[in-house]
N, C-alpha and C positions, 0 to 999 in steps of 0.2 A: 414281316407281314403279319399283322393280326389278323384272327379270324373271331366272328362274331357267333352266336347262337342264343335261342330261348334262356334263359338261366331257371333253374326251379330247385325248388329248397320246402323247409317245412319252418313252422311258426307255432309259438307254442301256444296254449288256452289257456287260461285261466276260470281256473272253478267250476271245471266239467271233468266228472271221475271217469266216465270212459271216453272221454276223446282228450287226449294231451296236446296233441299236434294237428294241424290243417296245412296241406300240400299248397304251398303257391307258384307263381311263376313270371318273370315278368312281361310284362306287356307286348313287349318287341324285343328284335338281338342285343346281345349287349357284346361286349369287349370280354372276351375270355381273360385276361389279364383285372377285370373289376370283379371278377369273383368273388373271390377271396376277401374283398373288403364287402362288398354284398353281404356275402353270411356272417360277417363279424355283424355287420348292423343290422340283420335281423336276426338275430341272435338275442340281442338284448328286448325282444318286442313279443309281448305279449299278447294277446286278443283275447273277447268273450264270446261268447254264442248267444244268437243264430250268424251262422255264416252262408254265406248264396255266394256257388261259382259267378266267378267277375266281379265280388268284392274287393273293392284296392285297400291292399294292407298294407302298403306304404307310398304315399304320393310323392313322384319327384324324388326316387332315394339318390342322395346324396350328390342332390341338384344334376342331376344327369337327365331330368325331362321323362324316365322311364319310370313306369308303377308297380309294383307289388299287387300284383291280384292272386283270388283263391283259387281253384281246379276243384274244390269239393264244399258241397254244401251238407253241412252241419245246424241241425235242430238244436233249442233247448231242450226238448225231449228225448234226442237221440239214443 
């Protein structure tokens, strides 16, 4: 039996000195068992700022129909 949940993880910036990371999560439950390939492939992903909670950071990951959105909004100015 699998069991499903939220998945959340972090994502890293690019060329923002105090903010490295932005908390995401995906959209609906996933597959506890797709984890683990979840943070290999956001792992490799970068992002810039400004970020707004419920920006999709990754569409469709790994054609499973589920997206990557943010949990925290981040300014250029932050």
């Amino acid at each position: 039996m699998s069991s499903k949940d939220i998945f959340t993880s972090l994502v890293r910036i690019k060329g923002d000195e105090r903010n490295k990371v932005v908390s995401v999560r995906s959209n609906q439950p996933i597959e506890k068992e797709l984890w683990r390939e979840f943070s290999k492939v956001l792992s490799r992903i970068y992002i810039s700022t400004p970020v707004n909670i419920g920006d999709t950071i990754c569409k469709n990951i790994m054609n499973t129909g589920i997206d990557i959105i943010s949990t925290k909004k981040i300014s250029d100015n932050d």
